[in-house]
Phi, psi and omega in degrees: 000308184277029164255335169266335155314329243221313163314277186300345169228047160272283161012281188290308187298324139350290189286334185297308194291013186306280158337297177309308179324289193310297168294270212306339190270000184250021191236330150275359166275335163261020181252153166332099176209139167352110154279099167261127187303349194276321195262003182249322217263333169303318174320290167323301189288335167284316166296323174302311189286339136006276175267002168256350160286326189299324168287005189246347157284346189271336180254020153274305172299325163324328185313303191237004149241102195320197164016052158275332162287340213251313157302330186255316165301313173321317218271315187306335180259335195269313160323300159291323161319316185297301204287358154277314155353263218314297185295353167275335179246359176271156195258111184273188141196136190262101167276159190281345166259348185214163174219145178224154165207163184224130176280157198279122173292352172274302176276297191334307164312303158328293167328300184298309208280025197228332166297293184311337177281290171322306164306323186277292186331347162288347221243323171309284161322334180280299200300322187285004175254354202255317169295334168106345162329346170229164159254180177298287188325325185266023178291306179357279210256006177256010189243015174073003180341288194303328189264004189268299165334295163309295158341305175299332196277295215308291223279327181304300182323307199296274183330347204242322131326305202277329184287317195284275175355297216267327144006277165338287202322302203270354154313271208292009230218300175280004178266328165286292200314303156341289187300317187306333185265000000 
């Protein structure tokens, strides 16, 4: 019994900590931090298998939700366009022993709210459907999937730009350090 308890309100205690989840990730995503090569090349390695499982669910998922590929591509290309932004709008600062950088609090926000926008609008959906106000055939296409996808393709991407840039970055940032000595 207290293991299906533990089911049924892990969920909910989830959704309640949304908000919190949301700010902290985004207070941490605009703060001041280390480049360290060790931590950008998991990033490159995590977002590359990232997006590409995501995309090969998103063409699985195509079978029976239309435009699901074509949406995860789009957001997965919109994405990365932010996430070049984003390395074009960060702020570096090179010291002769560290390179530190801080990400532009704007598309980081941006980023969040596009997430926090989707979740709720699901949730929303969830209640008119759970009221009975939709039927089953229109949950599909009245909960937004495809347009879900994309929100999601958009955070993969931007991180998956951002990452592989800074990546660059801190090449060439150790590659200047090098010639100096």
């Amino acid at each position: 019994m207290p293991l299906i308890l533990l089911i049924v309100l892990l969920p909910l205690v989830i959704i309640a900590l949304m908000p919190l989840i949301l700010i902290q990730r985004y207070r941490i995503g605009s703060s001041r931090r280390l480049a360290r090569p060790w931590i950008a090349t998991l990033g490159v390695v995590s977002m590359t298998l990232s997006a590409i499982f995501f995309l090969v669910s998103a063409a699985i998922a195509n079978i029976w939700i239309p435009e699901a590929l074509s949406y995860s591509a789009m957001g997965l290309g919109v994405g990365v366009l932010l996430g070049g932004l984003g390395l074009v709008l960060t702020r570096w600062e090179s010291l002769p022993q560290s390179l530190h950088y801080t990400a532009n609090r704007w598309l980081i926000l941006m980023v969040t709210l596009v997430v926090s926008a989707r979740v709720l609008f699901g949730l929303y959906r969830s209640i008119l459907f759970a009221e009975g106000s939709l039927t089953a055939t229109s949950a599909i296409s009245a909960f937004g999937i495809p347009q879900s996808l994309a929100a999601g393709a958009i955070v993969i991407g931007y991180y998956f730009a951002y990452s592989l840039g800074l990546r660059w970055r801190i090449r060439v940032w150790q590659r200047r350090l090098l010639r100096r000595l």
